[in-house]
C-alpha positions in Angstrom: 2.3 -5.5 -19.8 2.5 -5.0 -16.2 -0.2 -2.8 -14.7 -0.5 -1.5 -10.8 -4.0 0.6 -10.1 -3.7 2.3 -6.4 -7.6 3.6 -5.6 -8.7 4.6 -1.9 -7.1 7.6 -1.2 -8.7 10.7 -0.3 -8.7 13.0 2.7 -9.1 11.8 6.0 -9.1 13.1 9.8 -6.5 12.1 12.4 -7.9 8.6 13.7 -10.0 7.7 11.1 -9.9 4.7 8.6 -8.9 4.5 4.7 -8.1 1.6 3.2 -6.4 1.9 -0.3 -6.7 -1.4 -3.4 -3.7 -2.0 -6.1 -5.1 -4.0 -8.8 -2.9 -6.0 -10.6 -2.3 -7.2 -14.1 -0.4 -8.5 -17.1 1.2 -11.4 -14.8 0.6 -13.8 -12.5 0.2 -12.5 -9.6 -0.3 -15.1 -7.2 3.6 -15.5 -7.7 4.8 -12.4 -6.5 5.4 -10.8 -3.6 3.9 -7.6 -3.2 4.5 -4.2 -1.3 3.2 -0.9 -0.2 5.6 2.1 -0.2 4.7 5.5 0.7 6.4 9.2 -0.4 5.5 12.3 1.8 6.7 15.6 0.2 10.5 16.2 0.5 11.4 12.7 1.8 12.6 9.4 0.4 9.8 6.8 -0.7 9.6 4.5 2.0 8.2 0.5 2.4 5.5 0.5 4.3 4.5 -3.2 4.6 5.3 -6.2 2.7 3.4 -9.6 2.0 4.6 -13.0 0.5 2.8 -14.8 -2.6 0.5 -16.3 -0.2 0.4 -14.0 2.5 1.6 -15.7 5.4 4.7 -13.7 5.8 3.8 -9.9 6.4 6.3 -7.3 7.7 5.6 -3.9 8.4 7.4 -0.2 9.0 7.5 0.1 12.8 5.9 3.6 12.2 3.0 1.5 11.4 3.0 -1.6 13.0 -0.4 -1.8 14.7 -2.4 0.4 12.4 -1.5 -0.5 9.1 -2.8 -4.1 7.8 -1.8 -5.3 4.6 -3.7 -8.4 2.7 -3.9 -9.6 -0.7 -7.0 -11.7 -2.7 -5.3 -13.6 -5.4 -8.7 -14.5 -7.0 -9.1 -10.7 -8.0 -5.4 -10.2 -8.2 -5.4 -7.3 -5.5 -3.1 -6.2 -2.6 -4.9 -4.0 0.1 -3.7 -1.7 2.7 -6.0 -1.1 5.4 -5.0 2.1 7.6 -6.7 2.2 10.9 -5.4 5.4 13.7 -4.6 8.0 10.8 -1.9 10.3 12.0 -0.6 13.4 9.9 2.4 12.2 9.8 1.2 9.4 7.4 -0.2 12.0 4.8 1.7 10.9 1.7 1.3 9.7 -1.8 1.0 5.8 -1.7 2.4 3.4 -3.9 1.6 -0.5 -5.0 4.7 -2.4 -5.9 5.6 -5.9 -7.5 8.6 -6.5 -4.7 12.0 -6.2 -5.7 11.1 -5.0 -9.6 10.9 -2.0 -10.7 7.0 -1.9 -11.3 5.0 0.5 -10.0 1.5 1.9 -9.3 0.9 5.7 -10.2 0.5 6.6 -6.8 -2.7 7.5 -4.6 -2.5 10.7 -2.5 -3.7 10.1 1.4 -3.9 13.6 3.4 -4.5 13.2 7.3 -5.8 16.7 8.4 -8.6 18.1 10.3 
Protein backbone atom coordinates (compact mmCIF):
# COMPACT_ATOMS: atom_id res chain seq x y z
CA UNK A 1 0.00 0.00 0.00
CA UNK A 2 0.82 3.56 -0.26
CA UNK A 3 3.10 4.89 2.38
CA UNK A 4 4.31 8.75 2.96
CA UNK A 5 6.99 9.28 6.06
CA UNK A 6 7.51 13.22 6.79
CA UNK A 7 10.82 13.31 9.22
CA UNK A 8 12.75 16.81 9.84
CA UNK A 9 10.70 18.76 11.91
CA UNK A 10 11.53 20.04 15.10
CA UNK A 11 11.86 23.54 16.66
CA UNK A 12 13.64 26.12 15.01
CA UNK A 13 14.53 30.01 15.47
CA UNK A 14 13.39 32.78 13.17
CA UNK A 15 16.14 32.61 10.25
CA UNK A 16 17.38 29.37 10.76
CA UNK A 17 17.34 26.27 8.40
CA UNK A 18 15.26 22.84 8.58
CA UNK A 19 14.79 20.76 5.94
CA UNK A 20 12.08 18.02 6.27
CA UNK A 21 12.30 14.16 3.97
CA UNK A 22 8.92 12.18 2.80
CA UNK A 23 9.79 8.81 2.03
CA UNK A 24 7.83 7.07 -0.27
CA UNK A 25 6.52 3.67 -0.89
CA UNK A 26 4.20 0.90 -2.22
CA UNK A 27 4.36 2.61 -5.89
CA UNK A 28 6.41 3.86 -8.26
CA UNK A 29 7.36 6.85 -7.53
CA UNK A 30 9.29 8.15 -10.11
CA UNK A 31 5.87 8.59 -11.85
CA UNK A 32 4.25 10.82 -9.70
CA UNK A 33 4.18 14.18 -9.08
CA UNK A 34 4.70 15.12 -5.63
CA UNK A 35 3.82 18.02 -3.16
CA UNK A 36 4.34 19.72 0.15
CA UNK A 37 1.35 21.21 2.00
CA UNK A 38 1.40 22.76 5.24
CA UNK A 39 -1.64 23.27 8.14
CA UNK A 40 -0.97 25.99 10.88
CA UNK A 41 -3.57 25.77 13.75
CA UNK A 42 -7.04 27.20 12.82
CA UNK A 43 -6.34 27.54 9.02
CA UNK A 44 -6.94 25.61 5.83
CA UNK A 45 -4.05 23.13 4.77
CA UNK A 46 -2.29 24.86 2.18
CA UNK A 47 0.32 23.70 -1.01
CA UNK A 48 3.40 24.79 -0.29
CA UNK A 49 5.42 23.75 -3.34
CA UNK A 50 5.03 21.31 -6.02
CA UNK A 51 7.50 19.16 -8.21
CA UNK A 52 6.95 17.09 -11.54
CA UNK A 53 7.97 13.27 -11.87
CA UNK A 54 11.36 14.42 -12.85
CA UNK A 55 11.63 17.59 -11.26
CA UNK A 56 11.99 20.09 -13.77
CA UNK A 57 8.78 21.85 -13.21
CA UNK A 58 8.63 23.24 -9.53
CA UNK A 59 6.12 25.88 -8.30
CA UNK A 60 5.97 27.30 -5.08
CA UNK A 61 3.50 29.40 -2.55
CA UNK A 62 4.49 33.01 -3.05
CA UNK A 63 4.77 33.09 0.84
CA UNK A 64 7.71 31.09 0.19
CA UNK A 65 9.13 31.60 -2.98
CA UNK A 66 12.86 32.28 -2.20
CA UNK A 67 13.16 30.35 1.00
CA UNK A 68 11.50 27.27 0.50
CA UNK A 69 13.35 24.64 -2.09
CA UNK A 70 11.72 21.53 -2.92
CA UNK A 71 13.75 18.43 -4.68
CA UNK A 72 13.15 14.86 -5.04
CA UNK A 73 15.86 11.64 -5.39
CA UNK A 74 13.99 9.02 -7.21
CA UNK A 75 16.77 6.49 -6.50
CA UNK A 76 15.64 6.56 -2.74
CA UNK A 77 12.10 7.42 -3.59
CA UNK A 78 12.20 10.78 -1.44
CA UNK A 79 10.76 14.37 -1.94
CA UNK A 80 12.62 17.04 0.30
CA UNK A 81 11.77 20.38 1.40
CA UNK A 82 14.49 22.56 2.33
CA UNK A 83 13.41 25.75 4.42
CA UNK A 84 16.01 28.38 4.52
CA UNK A 85 14.78 32.25 6.41
CA UNK A 86 12.36 30.51 9.02
CA UNK A 87 9.67 33.04 9.89
CA UNK A 88 6.92 32.26 12.59
CA UNK A 89 4.52 32.61 10.41
CA UNK A 90 5.60 29.24 8.79
CA UNK A 91 5.21 27.28 12.14
CA UNK A 92 2.82 24.59 11.02
CA UNK A 93 2.32 20.88 10.77
CA UNK A 94 3.82 19.74 7.36
CA UNK A 95 2.49 17.32 5.01
CA UNK A 96 4.04 15.01 1.95
CA UNK A 97 1.55 14.40 -0.71
CA UNK A 98 1.29 12.09 -3.91
CA UNK A 99 -0.33 15.18 -6.07
CA UNK A 100 -3.82 15.18 -6.97
CA UNK A 101 -4.70 11.75 -4.77
CA UNK A 102 -5.70 11.62 -1.72
CA UNK A 103 -2.46 10.06 -0.11
CA UNK A 104 -0.93 11.52 2.64
CA UNK A 105 1.95 11.66 5.01
CA UNK A 106 1.12 11.81 8.88
CA UNK A 107 2.29 15.16 9.18
CA UNK A 108 5.67 16.58 10.77
CA UNK A 109 5.24 19.58 13.17
CA UNK A 110 7.80 22.71 12.43
CA UNK A 111 7.60 25.57 15.24
CA UNK A 112 9.52 28.83 14.35
CA UNK A 113 10.03 30.57 17.84
CA UNK A 114 12.76 32.10 19.76
Amino acid sequence: QVQLVESGGGLVQPGGPLKLSCAASGFTFGSYSMGWYRQAPGKKRELVAHINSNGNIINYADSVKGRFTISRDNSKNTVYLQMNSLKPDDTAVYYCNRRYSDYWGQGTQVTVSS
